[in-house]
N, C-alpha and C positions, 0 to 999 in steps of 0.2 A: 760818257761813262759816269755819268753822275750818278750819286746814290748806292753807288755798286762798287764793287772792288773786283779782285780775280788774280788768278792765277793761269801760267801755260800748263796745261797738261798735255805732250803728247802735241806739240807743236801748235797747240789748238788754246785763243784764250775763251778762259770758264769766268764767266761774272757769277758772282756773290752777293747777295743786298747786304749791306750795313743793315745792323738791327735796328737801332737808332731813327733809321730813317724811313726803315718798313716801316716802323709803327707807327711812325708822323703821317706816312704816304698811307699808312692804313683809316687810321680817324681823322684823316683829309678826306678821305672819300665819303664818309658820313654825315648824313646832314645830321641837323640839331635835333631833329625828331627820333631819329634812328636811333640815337646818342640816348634820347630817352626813355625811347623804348626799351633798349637796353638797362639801363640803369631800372627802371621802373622791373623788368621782368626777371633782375637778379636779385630785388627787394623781394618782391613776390615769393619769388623761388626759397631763400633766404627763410622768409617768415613761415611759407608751410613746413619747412624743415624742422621748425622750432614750436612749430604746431605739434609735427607727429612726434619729437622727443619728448614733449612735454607730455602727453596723451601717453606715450608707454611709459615714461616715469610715473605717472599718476596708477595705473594700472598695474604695473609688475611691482613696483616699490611698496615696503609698508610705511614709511611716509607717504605715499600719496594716495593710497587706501583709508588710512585715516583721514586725509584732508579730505578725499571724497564721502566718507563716513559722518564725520563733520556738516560738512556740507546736507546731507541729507537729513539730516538729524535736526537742523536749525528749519530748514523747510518744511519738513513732522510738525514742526513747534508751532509754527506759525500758524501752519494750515490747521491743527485742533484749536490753536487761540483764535482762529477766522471760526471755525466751523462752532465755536461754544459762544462768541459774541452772538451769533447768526441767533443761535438757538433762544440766547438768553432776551436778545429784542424782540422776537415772534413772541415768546412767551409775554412779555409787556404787551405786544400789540392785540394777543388773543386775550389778557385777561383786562385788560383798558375796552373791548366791544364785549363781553362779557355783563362788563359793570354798565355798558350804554346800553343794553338789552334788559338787564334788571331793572335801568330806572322808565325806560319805554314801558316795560308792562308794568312799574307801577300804576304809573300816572294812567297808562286806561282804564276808566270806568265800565263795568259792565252793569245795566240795569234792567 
């Protein structure tokens, strides 16, 4: 009767586990993988938790409408300050063959 404890009920004895020792007798039974799998898929579980709170706080909240307002707004910024460098080197690059096409047809002679 090791592990276990009990009581007569009814002439009859009833074993009981000690908790103690179920749960030792339980993660005795686990190997080291199991162990980690476990751990690993309560992480998991854990972090998407913390994923979809964060995702409906950003969404339902007006802090996190501005943060995502923010956020869009500095991306705007960027993408017109990409989009006007873009512009403003073509234009160097188109008025630099411009000026190499002016001095080509100088320099031909026609007689």
């Amino acid at each position: 009767m090791t592990g276990t404890r009990g009581r007569f009920e009814k002439g009859v004895w009833v074993e009981e586990p000690i908790p103690d020792e179920a749960e030792k007798a339980g993660t005795a039974e686990k190997t080291p993988m199991d162990s980690r799998i476990q751990e690993v898929s309560a992480d998991v579980s854990g972090t998407i938790n913390k994923v979809v709170s964060l995702a409906k706080d950003l969404f339902t909240t007006e802090e996190g409408r501005k943060h995502i307002q923010t956020k869009i707004d500095g991306a705007a910024n960027q993408l017109d300050s990409a989009i006007k460098d873009f512009i403003s080197e073509s234009e160097k690059v188109f008025s630099s063959r411009k000026g190499e096409e002016k001095q080509e047809k100088k320099q031909i002679k026609v007689e």
